[in-house]
C-alpha angles and dihedrals in degrees: 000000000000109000125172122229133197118213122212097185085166118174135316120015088357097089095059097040103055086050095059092046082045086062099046097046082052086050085048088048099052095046092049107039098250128136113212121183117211119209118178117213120178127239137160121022092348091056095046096054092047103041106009088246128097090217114016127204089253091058088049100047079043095060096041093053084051127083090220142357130233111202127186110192139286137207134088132205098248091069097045086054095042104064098175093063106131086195119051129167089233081067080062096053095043096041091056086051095049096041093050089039095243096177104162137046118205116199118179106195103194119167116226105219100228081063090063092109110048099064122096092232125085118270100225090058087056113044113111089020112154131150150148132223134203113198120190109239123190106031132044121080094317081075107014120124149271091029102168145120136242123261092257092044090236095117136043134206129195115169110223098212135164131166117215091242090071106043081055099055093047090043088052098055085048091051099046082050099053081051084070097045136038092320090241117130122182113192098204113206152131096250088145088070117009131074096211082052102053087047088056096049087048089048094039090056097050087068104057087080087076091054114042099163094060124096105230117200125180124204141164127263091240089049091044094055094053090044089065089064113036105047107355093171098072077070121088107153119012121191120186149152121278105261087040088051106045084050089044092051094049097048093050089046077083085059084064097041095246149018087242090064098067140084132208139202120197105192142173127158098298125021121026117214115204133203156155120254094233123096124234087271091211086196095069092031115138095001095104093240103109120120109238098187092095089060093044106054084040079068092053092056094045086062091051105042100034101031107026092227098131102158081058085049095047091056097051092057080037080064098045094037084053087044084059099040089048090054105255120162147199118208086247087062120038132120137217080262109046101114120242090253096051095054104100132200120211095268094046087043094052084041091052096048094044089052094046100040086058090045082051095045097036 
């Protein structure tokens, strides 16, 4: 299979952690008899800097002649602390998603069990947790209009917007998921006080009709929220709007450990992006102490999902599930007793895996 790849590093840890994925689909590559082509493209901060733009047209033309697209992360400080910033690297996020019609984010938060422990919450609430999310990714009040201000910048204005076409689209890829689960699926809304929400639960129960074999709940945003941590593993499939969604996924990243921990898909009808949730953490930058394992295993799923090799996939989370059997550590995750000579930086973790995941293919 030959197969082009077009790599986002963006800004922050981005840059380290989309190397180290980089390594391990070429290791993949070279065990199963693929040739993948890598070619960088610049967004966010890093784009801005070189063209003036947070997602250039050359970025653009680069990820439609791919088969899939490998992000990092983008964002820097100076712009969360200017707000009056007319160009900002998160344009450059949500325009690639809109120009390549991403409409949907898949986050699976499953919990490894040798990460039990470095959670805040109490092991015995998260044992067995394991859900999905589908996050609805180009509508809703991220792109919503009018956004504006007023003239004397003293009042602010976003529109919260969705059409029923695409809370059906993003509802039927949750449903055909659940199919293939535990045929549970929970809309998660505020039908109780907006419009565009009661328009997604209506739209959301028509459609049960489809699937009948699927248990449909529906629950509020504020509850949601609560349920996920008080009891995460009533959840099996979650499908939601963008901004609830962004919030939801970020929150359960605690049911994993880490942030680090966790993988993204961002995918329409064409070309899948893929990402870890974590953002380019300026702070850590360049220090070597960035946990790679979210990009990775967004590479495994970019093998899946775009590209329907799943036993490569497979090895790739059988690597990182032995990194963590055998006591390796990040320094996200590590524990009081994670020997000296388990705790990994991001070169010795990319190094590990890369190790372990030829050990796994050979």
């Amino acid at each position: 299979m030959n197969k082009k790849i077009t790599v986002l590093a963006g800004d922050g840890i981005g840059l380290e952690v989309t190397g180290i994925t980089q390594n391990i689909l070429e290791i993949i590559g070279e065990r199963f008899g693929h040739k993948f082509e890598f070619s960088p493209a610049l967004i966010g901060h890093s784009a801005i800097e070189a063209t003036g733009e947070p997602c250039p047209q050359a970025t653009i033309d680069a990820c439609n002649a791919s088969d899939a697209v490998l992000l990092g992360a983008v964002g820097m400080p100076m712009y969360d602390n200017n707000p009056n910033l007319k160009v900002r690297p998160e344009q450059g996020l949500l325009k690639i998603r809109k120009e390549l019609g991403l409409f949907s984010n898949i986050r699976p938060i499953k919990l490894f069990d040798e990460l039990l422990y470095t959670s805040s919450i109490k092991p015995e609430i998260l044992q067995g947790s394991d859900i999905v999310f589908f996050r609805e990714l180009t509508g809703g009040i991220y792109f919503g209009t009018p956004r504006e201000r007023n003239e004397d910048g003293t009042e602010a204005i976003d529109t919260l917007r969705y059409s029923k076409m695409e809370v059906e689209r993003i509802a039927r890829q949750a449903f055909e998921s659940a199919m293939t689960r535990r045929k549970k699926l929970c809309s998660v809304d505020k039908a109780n006080v907006l419009e565009s929400s009661r328009l997604w639960r209506e739209t959301v129960q028509e459609m049960t009709a489809e699937f009948p074999e699927v248990e449909v709940t529906h629950m509020f945003i504020d509850n949601a929220a609560m349920q996920l941590i008080r009891d995460p593993k009533q959840f099996d499939v979650i499908v939601t709007g963008n901004m609830f969604g962004d919030i939801l996924t970020d929150e359960a990243s605690q049911i994993a450990g880490s942030m680090g921990m966790l993988p993204s898909a961002s995918v329409g009808n064409t070309i899948g992006l893929y990402e870890p949730i974590h953002g380019s953490a300026p702070d850590i930058a360049g220090k070597g102490i960035a946990n790679p394992i979210a990009s990775v295993l967004s590479g495994a799923l970019l093998l899946d999902i775009s590209f329907g090799l799943k036993e490569e996939s497979d090895a790739i989370i059988s690597a990182v599930d032995q990194f963590l059997k055998e006591g390796y550590r990040t320094l996200d995750i590590v524990s009081e007793d994670t020997a000296e000579d388990k705790r990994m930086n991001t070169e010795q973790t990319g190094k590990k895996l890369a190790e372990l995941l030829s050990a796994v293919t050979a």
